[in-house]
N, C-alpha and C positions, 0 to 999 in steps of 0.2 A: 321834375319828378322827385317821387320819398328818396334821398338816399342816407337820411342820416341813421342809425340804428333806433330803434326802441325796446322796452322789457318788454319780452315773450316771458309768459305766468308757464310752468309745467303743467300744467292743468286746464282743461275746459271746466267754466263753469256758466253760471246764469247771469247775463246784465240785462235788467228791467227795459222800458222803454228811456221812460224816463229818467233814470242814472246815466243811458247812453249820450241823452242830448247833449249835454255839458262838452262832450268832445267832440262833437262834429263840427267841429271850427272851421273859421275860412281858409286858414292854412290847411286842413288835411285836405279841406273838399276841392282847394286847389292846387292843391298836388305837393304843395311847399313845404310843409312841416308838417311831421307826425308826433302825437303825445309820446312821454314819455312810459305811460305807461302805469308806473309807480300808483298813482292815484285813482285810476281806473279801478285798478286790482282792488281796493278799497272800498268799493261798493259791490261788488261781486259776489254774487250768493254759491257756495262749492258745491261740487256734489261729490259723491260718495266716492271716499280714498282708494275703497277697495277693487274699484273697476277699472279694470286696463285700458276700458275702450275712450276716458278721456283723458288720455296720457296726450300733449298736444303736439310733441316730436314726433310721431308720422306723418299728420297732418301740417305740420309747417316743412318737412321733408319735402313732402308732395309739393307743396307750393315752392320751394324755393326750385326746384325740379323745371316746374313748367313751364317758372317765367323765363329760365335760361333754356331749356328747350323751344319755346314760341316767339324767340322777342321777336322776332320779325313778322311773324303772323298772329296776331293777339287773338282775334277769333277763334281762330281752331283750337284754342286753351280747352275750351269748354268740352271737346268730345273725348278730347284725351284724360282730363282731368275729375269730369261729371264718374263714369264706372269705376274711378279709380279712386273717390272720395268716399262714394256710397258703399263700397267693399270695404275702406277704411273703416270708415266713421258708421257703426254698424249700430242703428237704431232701428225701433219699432215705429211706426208711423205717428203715435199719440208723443212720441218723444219727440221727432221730427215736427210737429206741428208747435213744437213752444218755442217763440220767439227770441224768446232771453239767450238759448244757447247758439243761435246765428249773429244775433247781437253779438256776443260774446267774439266769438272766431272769426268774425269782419274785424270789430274796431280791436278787439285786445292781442288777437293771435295774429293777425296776417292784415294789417290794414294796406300794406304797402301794395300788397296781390290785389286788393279794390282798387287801387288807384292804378293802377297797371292795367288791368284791365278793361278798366271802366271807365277811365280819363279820355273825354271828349276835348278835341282840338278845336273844335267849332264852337263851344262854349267856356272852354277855358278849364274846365272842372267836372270835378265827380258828382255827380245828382245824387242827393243824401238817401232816397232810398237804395242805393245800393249798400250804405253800411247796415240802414234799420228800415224797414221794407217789408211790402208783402211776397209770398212766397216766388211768385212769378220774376219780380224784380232786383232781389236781395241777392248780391253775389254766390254765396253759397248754398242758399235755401233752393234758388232756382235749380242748382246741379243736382244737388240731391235726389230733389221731388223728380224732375226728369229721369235719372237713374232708375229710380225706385217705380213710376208710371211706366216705364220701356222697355225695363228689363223683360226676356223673356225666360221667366225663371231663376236658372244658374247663367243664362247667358248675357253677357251685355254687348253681344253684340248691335242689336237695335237700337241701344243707348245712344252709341258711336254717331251712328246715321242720323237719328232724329237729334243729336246735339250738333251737326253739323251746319241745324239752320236755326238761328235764331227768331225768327218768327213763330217757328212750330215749337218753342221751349215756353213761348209767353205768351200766344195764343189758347195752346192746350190748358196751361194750369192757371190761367184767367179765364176759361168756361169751365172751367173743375170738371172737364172730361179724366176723371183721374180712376175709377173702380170697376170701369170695362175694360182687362186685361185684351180680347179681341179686338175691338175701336184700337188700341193702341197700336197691336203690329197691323191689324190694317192700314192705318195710315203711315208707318213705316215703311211697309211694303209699297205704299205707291210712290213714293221717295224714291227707293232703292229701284224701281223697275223704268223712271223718270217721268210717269205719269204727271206728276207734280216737282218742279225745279224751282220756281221763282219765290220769291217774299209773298209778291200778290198771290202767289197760287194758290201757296198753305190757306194764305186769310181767305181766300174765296172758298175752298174745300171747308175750314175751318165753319164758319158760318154758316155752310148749307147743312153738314154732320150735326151744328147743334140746334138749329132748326127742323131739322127729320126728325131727329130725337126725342123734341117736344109732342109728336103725333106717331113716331113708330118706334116700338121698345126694343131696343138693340137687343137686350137677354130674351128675349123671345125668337128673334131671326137669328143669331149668334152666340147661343148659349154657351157658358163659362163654365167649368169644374169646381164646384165648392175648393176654395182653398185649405190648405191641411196647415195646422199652425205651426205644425211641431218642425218644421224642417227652419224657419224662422227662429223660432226658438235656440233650436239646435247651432245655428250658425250665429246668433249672436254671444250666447258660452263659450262660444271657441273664438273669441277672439281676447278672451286671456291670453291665449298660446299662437296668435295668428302670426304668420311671417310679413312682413313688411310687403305690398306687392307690385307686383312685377314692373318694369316699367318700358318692357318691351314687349308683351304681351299684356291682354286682358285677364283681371282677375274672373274669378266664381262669385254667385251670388249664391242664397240661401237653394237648396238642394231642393226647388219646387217642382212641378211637372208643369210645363210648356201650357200656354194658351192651348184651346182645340185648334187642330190644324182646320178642320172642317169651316168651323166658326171662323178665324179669319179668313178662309178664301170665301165666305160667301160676304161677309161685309168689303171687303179688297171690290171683290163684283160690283158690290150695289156701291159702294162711293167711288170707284169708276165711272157708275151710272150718273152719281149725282154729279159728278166735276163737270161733266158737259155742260149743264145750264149753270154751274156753280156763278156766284154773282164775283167777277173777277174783273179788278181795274185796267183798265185798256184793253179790254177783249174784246174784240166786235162778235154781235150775237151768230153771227153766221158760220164764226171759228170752231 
Protein backbone atom coordinates (compact mmCIF):
# COMPACT_ATOMS: atom_id res chain seq x y z
CA UNK A 1 0.00 0.00 0.00
CA UNK A 2 0.62 4.18 -0.53
CA UNK A 3 3.07 4.80 2.23
CA UNK A 4 5.33 7.10 0.67
CA UNK A 5 4.10 10.94 1.22
CA UNK A 6 2.80 13.23 -1.63
CA UNK A 7 1.99 17.37 -2.19
CA UNK A 8 -1.33 17.92 -0.74
CA UNK A 9 -2.34 21.56 -2.89
CA UNK A 10 -4.14 23.86 0.21
CA UNK A 11 -6.94 24.20 -2.02
CA UNK A 12 -9.60 22.17 -3.95
CA UNK A 13 -9.72 22.99 -7.21
CA UNK A 14 -11.01 21.45 -10.75
CA UNK A 15 -9.01 18.47 -12.84
CA UNK A 16 -10.74 17.81 -16.16
CA UNK A 17 -11.06 14.26 -17.19
CA UNK A 18 -8.69 14.27 -19.33
CA UNK A 19 -5.58 15.99 -17.33
CA UNK A 20 -6.56 13.39 -14.73
CA UNK A 21 -5.61 10.31 -17.10
CA UNK A 22 -1.97 11.02 -17.24
CA UNK A 23 -1.75 9.91 -13.39
CA UNK A 24 -3.71 6.93 -13.04
CA UNK A 25 -0.74 4.86 -13.53
CA UNK A 26 -0.06 1.34 -12.74
CA UNK A 27 1.75 2.16 -9.60
CA UNK A 28 -1.18 4.06 -8.02
CA UNK A 29 -3.81 1.72 -9.28
CA UNK A 30 -1.66 -0.90 -7.57
CA UNK A 31 -1.35 0.52 -4.63
CA UNK A 32 2.71 1.09 -5.07
CA UNK A 33 3.36 4.47 -5.88
CA UNK A 34 1.58 7.73 -5.61
CA UNK A 35 2.38 10.99 -7.83
CA UNK A 36 4.13 13.38 -6.52
CA UNK A 37 1.93 15.68 -6.87
CA UNK A 38 3.86 18.78 -8.17
CA UNK A 39 2.64 18.33 -11.73
CA UNK A 40 -0.83 17.47 -11.19
CA UNK A 41 -1.26 20.95 -9.47
CA UNK A 42 -0.13 22.26 -12.96
CA UNK A 43 -3.12 21.40 -14.89
CA UNK A 44 -5.63 22.33 -12.20
CA UNK A 45 -8.13 24.96 -12.84
CA UNK A 46 -8.60 27.08 -9.06
CA UNK A 47 -11.43 28.26 -7.78
CA UNK A 48 -12.16 31.19 -6.00
CA UNK A 49 -9.61 32.42 -3.12
CA UNK A 50 -12.22 33.93 -1.23
CA UNK A 51 -14.19 30.72 -0.22
CA UNK A 52 -13.45 28.85 3.04
CA UNK A 53 -15.32 25.93 1.88
CA UNK A 54 -12.23 24.70 -0.47
CA UNK A 55 -9.69 25.12 2.15
CA UNK A 56 -8.58 21.14 1.83
CA UNK A 57 -7.23 20.86 5.66
CA UNK A 58 -10.48 19.61 6.88
CA UNK A 59 -11.14 17.52 4.45
CA UNK A 60 -7.72 15.63 4.50
CA UNK A 61 -8.27 15.92 8.35
CA UNK A 62 -11.23 13.77 8.04
CA UNK A 63 -9.52 11.27 5.89
CA UNK A 64 -6.46 10.91 7.69
CA UNK A 65 -9.10 10.53 10.85
CA UNK A 66 -10.92 7.57 9.29
CA UNK A 67 -8.31 5.52 7.83
CA UNK A 68 -6.74 5.19 11.55
CA UNK A 69 -10.09 4.88 13.05
CA UNK A 70 -11.26 1.79 10.57
CA UNK A 71 -8.14 0.20 9.55
CA UNK A 72 -9.49 -2.91 10.54
CA UNK A 73 -12.98 -2.56 9.21
CA UNK A 74 -12.55 -0.64 5.76
CA UNK A 75 -16.35 -0.84 5.06
CA UNK A 76 -17.70 0.78 7.81
CA UNK A 77 -15.40 4.03 6.60
CA UNK A 78 -18.25 5.07 4.43
CA UNK A 79 -21.13 5.62 7.18
CA UNK A 80 -18.96 7.35 9.45
CA UNK A 81 -17.18 9.32 6.84
CA UNK A 82 -20.26 9.81 4.09
CA UNK A 83 -22.40 12.76 6.89
CA UNK A 84 -19.21 13.85 7.91
CA UNK A 85 -17.79 14.86 4.44
CA UNK A 86 -21.14 16.19 3.20
CA UNK A 87 -21.49 18.63 6.44
CA UNK A 88 -17.89 19.38 5.49
CA UNK A 89 -17.49 19.92 1.97
CA UNK A 90 -20.77 21.95 1.83
CA UNK A 91 -22.13 22.37 -1.77
CA UNK A 92 -25.19 22.96 -3.88
CA UNK A 93 -26.13 20.04 -5.98
CA UNK A 94 -25.12 21.56 -9.52
CA UNK A 95 -21.60 22.03 -7.69
CA UNK A 96 -21.72 18.51 -6.63
CA UNK A 97 -22.54 17.30 -10.11
CA UNK A 98 -18.97 18.59 -11.71
CA UNK A 99 -16.76 16.01 -12.09
CA UNK A 100 -13.48 17.94 -12.09
CA UNK A 101 -13.75 18.75 -8.48
CA UNK A 102 -14.00 14.73 -7.32
CA UNK A 103 -11.23 14.27 -9.76
CA UNK A 104 -9.49 16.70 -8.04
CA UNK A 105 -9.86 15.37 -4.22
CA UNK A 106 -9.31 11.51 -5.33
CA UNK A 107 -6.12 11.84 -7.15
CA UNK A 108 -4.60 15.45 -5.79
CA UNK A 109 -6.06 15.61 -2.09
CA UNK A 110 -6.31 12.09 -0.71
CA UNK A 111 -5.27 9.36 -3.26
CA UNK A 112 -3.93 7.41 -0.63
CA UNK A 113 -7.81 7.06 1.17
CA UNK A 114 -8.82 5.56 -2.62
CA UNK A 115 -6.44 2.96 -2.43
CA UNK A 116 -7.22 2.14 1.28
CA UNK A 117 -10.36 1.81 0.70
CA UNK A 118 -10.84 0.58 -2.34
CA UNK A 119 -7.81 -1.77 -2.95
CA UNK A 120 -9.18 -5.22 -3.97
CA UNK A 121 -7.02 -8.22 -2.87
CA UNK A 122 -8.48 -10.48 -5.29
CA UNK A 123 -7.37 -8.31 -8.17
CA UNK A 124 -4.48 -6.76 -7.03
CA UNK A 125 -5.64 -3.18 -7.41
CA UNK A 126 -7.82 -0.14 -7.43
CA UNK A 127 -10.43 -0.08 -10.49
CA UNK A 128 -9.72 3.49 -12.03
CA UNK A 129 -13.11 4.53 -11.67
CA UNK A 130 -12.78 4.96 -8.13
CA UNK A 131 -10.24 7.99 -8.67
CA UNK A 132 -12.42 9.39 -11.96
CA UNK A 133 -15.88 7.70 -12.19
CA UNK A 134 -19.33 8.08 -12.25
CA UNK A 135 -21.19 9.29 -9.19
CA UNK A 136 -22.34 5.84 -7.88
CA UNK A 137 -18.69 4.54 -8.22
CA UNK A 138 -16.09 7.55 -7.45
CA UNK A 139 -14.78 7.36 -3.87
CA UNK A 140 -16.01 10.43 -2.91
CA UNK A 141 -18.74 11.53 -5.15
CA UNK A 142 -20.56 8.18 -4.08
CA UNK A 143 -20.53 9.71 -0.10
CA UNK A 144 -21.53 12.79 -0.80
CA UNK A 145 -24.45 12.11 -3.21
CA UNK A 146 -25.57 9.42 -0.59
CA UNK A 147 -25.32 12.09 2.34
CA UNK A 148 -27.10 14.44 0.35
CA UNK A 149 -30.17 11.64 -1.13
CA UNK A 150 -30.57 10.28 2.94
CA UNK A 151 -30.19 12.87 4.81
CA UNK A 152 -33.39 13.73 6.47
CA UNK A 153 -33.17 17.29 6.56
CA UNK A 154 -30.75 18.64 9.52
CA UNK A 155 -30.40 14.90 10.29
CA UNK A 156 -27.94 12.50 9.19
CA UNK A 157 -28.98 10.12 10.93
CA UNK A 158 -30.27 7.82 7.84
CA UNK A 159 -27.22 8.62 6.12
CA UNK A 160 -25.38 6.36 8.82
CA UNK A 161 -27.84 3.33 7.98
CA UNK A 162 -28.18 3.48 4.36
CA UNK A 163 -24.23 3.79 4.14
CA UNK A 164 -23.92 0.83 6.18
CA UNK A 165 -24.73 -1.23 3.07
CA UNK A 166 -22.94 -0.87 0.07
CA UNK A 167 -25.38 -2.29 -2.43
CA UNK A 168 -28.05 0.26 -1.42
CA UNK A 169 -25.26 3.28 -2.08
CA UNK A 170 -24.77 2.00 -5.78
CA UNK A 171 -27.94 0.83 -6.48
CA UNK A 172 -29.80 3.87 -5.50
CA UNK A 173 -27.60 6.55 -7.45
CA UNK A 174 -27.41 4.16 -10.54
CA UNK A 175 -31.33 4.32 -10.91
CA UNK A 176 -31.18 8.13 -9.90
CA UNK A 177 -33.85 7.29 -7.44
CA UNK A 178 -32.29 10.78 -6.04
CA UNK A 179 -35.56 13.72 -5.81
CA UNK A 180 -38.05 11.67 -3.89
CA UNK A 181 -36.98 12.77 -0.29
CA UNK A 182 -39.98 9.95 1.04
CA UNK A 183 -38.67 6.77 -1.46
CA UNK A 184 -35.41 7.70 0.48
CA UNK A 185 -36.40 7.24 4.28
CA UNK A 186 -38.69 4.64 3.03
CA UNK A 187 -36.23 2.59 2.17
CA UNK A 188 -34.20 3.46 5.16
CA UNK A 189 -36.77 2.55 7.33
CA UNK A 190 -36.99 -0.91 6.11
CA UNK A 191 -33.19 -1.32 6.73
CA UNK A 192 -33.44 -0.06 9.97
CA UNK A 193 -36.77 -2.23 11.22
CA UNK A 194 -34.67 -5.53 9.25
CA UNK A 195 -37.22 -5.90 6.68
CA UNK A 196 -34.38 -5.96 4.27
CA UNK A 197 -30.65 -7.09 5.52
CA UNK A 198 -28.98 -8.83 2.70
CA UNK A 199 -26.98 -7.39 -0.67
CA UNK A 200 -29.63 -9.49 -2.79
CA UNK A 201 -32.36 -7.92 -0.78
CA UNK A 202 -31.62 -4.18 -1.47
CA UNK A 203 -31.19 -5.24 -5.37
CA UNK A 204 -34.52 -7.15 -5.26
CA UNK A 205 -36.40 -4.31 -3.39
CA UNK A 206 -34.35 -2.00 -5.48
CA UNK A 207 -35.60 -3.22 -8.92
CA UNK A 208 -39.14 -3.71 -8.04
CA UNK A 209 -39.29 0.33 -6.34
CA UNK A 210 -37.99 1.25 -10.02
CA UNK A 211 -40.22 -0.82 -11.88
CA UNK A 212 -43.55 0.42 -9.72
CA UNK A 213 -42.29 3.73 -10.40
CA UNK A 214 -42.42 3.54 -14.24
CA UNK A 215 -46.62 2.84 -13.73
CA UNK A 216 -47.13 4.49 -10.26
CA UNK A 217 -46.07 8.14 -9.27
CA UNK A 218 -44.61 8.11 -6.10
CA UNK A 219 -45.55 12.13 -5.52
CA UNK A 220 -48.94 11.38 -5.97
CA UNK A 221 -49.18 8.35 -3.16
CA UNK A 222 -46.42 10.21 -1.11
CA UNK A 223 -46.30 13.62 -1.56
CA UNK A 224 -43.21 15.76 -0.59
CA UNK A 225 -43.15 19.60 0.84
CA UNK A 226 -41.87 22.00 -1.73
CA UNK A 227 -38.37 22.46 -0.52
CA UNK A 228 -37.52 26.11 0.76
CA UNK A 229 -34.04 27.19 -0.54
CA UNK A 230 -33.09 29.44 1.76
CA UNK A 231 -32.24 27.19 4.70
CA UNK A 232 -29.45 25.75 2.10
CA UNK A 233 -28.34 28.73 1.33
CA UNK A 234 -28.19 29.83 4.67
CA UNK A 235 -25.86 26.79 5.81
CA UNK A 236 -23.67 26.97 3.07
CA UNK A 237 -22.50 31.02 4.15
CA UNK A 238 -21.76 29.73 7.20
CA UNK A 239 -19.25 27.72 6.64
CA UNK A 240 -16.84 30.65 6.51
CA UNK A 241 -17.22 30.48 10.16
CA UNK A 242 -18.14 26.54 10.61
CA UNK A 243 -16.27 24.52 13.41
CA UNK A 244 -14.44 21.51 12.24
CA UNK A 245 -16.99 18.51 13.11
CA UNK A 246 -17.38 16.46 15.55
CA UNK A 247 -16.03 13.12 15.34
CA UNK A 248 -17.97 11.57 18.09
CA UNK A 249 -21.12 12.73 17.19
CA UNK A 250 -23.05 13.54 14.10
CA UNK A 251 -23.00 16.85 12.45
CA UNK A 252 -26.26 19.22 11.13
CA UNK A 253 -27.23 19.51 7.83
CA UNK A 254 -28.85 22.48 6.29
CA UNK A 255 -31.80 23.63 8.74
CA UNK A 256 -34.73 21.79 6.24
CA UNK A 257 -38.05 20.52 7.60
CA UNK A 258 -38.10 16.59 7.61
CA UNK A 259 -39.64 14.32 4.68
CA UNK A 260 -43.73 14.01 5.61
CA UNK A 261 -43.86 11.58 8.21
CA UNK A 262 -47.21 10.56 6.65
CA UNK A 263 -45.55 10.06 3.14
CA UNK A 264 -42.93 7.86 4.34
CA UNK A 265 -44.93 5.50 6.31
CA UNK A 266 -47.36 5.02 3.41
CA UNK A 267 -44.50 4.17 0.96
CA UNK A 268 -42.38 2.04 4.08
CA UNK A 269 -46.31 0.10 3.73
CA UNK A 270 -46.49 -0.38 0.01
CA UNK A 271 -42.61 -1.44 -0.40
CA UNK A 272 -43.21 -3.81 2.33
CA UNK A 273 -45.90 -4.89 -0.02
CA UNK A 274 -43.63 -5.05 -2.86
CA UNK A 275 -40.54 -6.96 -1.24
CA UNK A 276 -42.76 -9.97 -0.88
CA UNK A 277 -42.81 -10.78 -4.62
CA UNK A 278 -39.49 -8.54 -4.97
CA UNK A 279 -37.52 -10.58 -7.79
CA UNK A 280 -34.61 -11.73 -5.16
CA UNK A 281 -31.65 -14.18 -5.74
CA UNK A 282 -32.05 -17.43 -3.97
CA UNK A 283 -35.41 -16.89 -2.75
CA UNK A 284 -37.89 -19.50 -3.35
CA UNK A 285 -41.37 -18.08 -4.43
CA UNK A 286 -42.97 -19.58 -1.51
CA UNK A 287 -40.73 -17.50 1.04
Amino acid sequence: MITQPHHVPERLALLSGSAADPFLTEGLLTGEQVHSGIDLAKVVEPLPEDDARWSVEPIRSLVDDVMFAFDQERTGADAWLAPRLHATLRLTRQEAADKRLWNHLALAVAPDYVVWRHFSERTGRVAAERFQGPPDRQCFSRLWWAAEIFRNGLDYGPVEIACGNQDLIHTVLRLGLLDHRPTAQAVVRLLKDGTITTGREVNGLSVAINAAGATLIYDILAPDEPRDPAPLRDWIAEAQTAPPVSRHVLPEGPDEDPAPEESVTALADYFTELFETAPVRGRKIDD
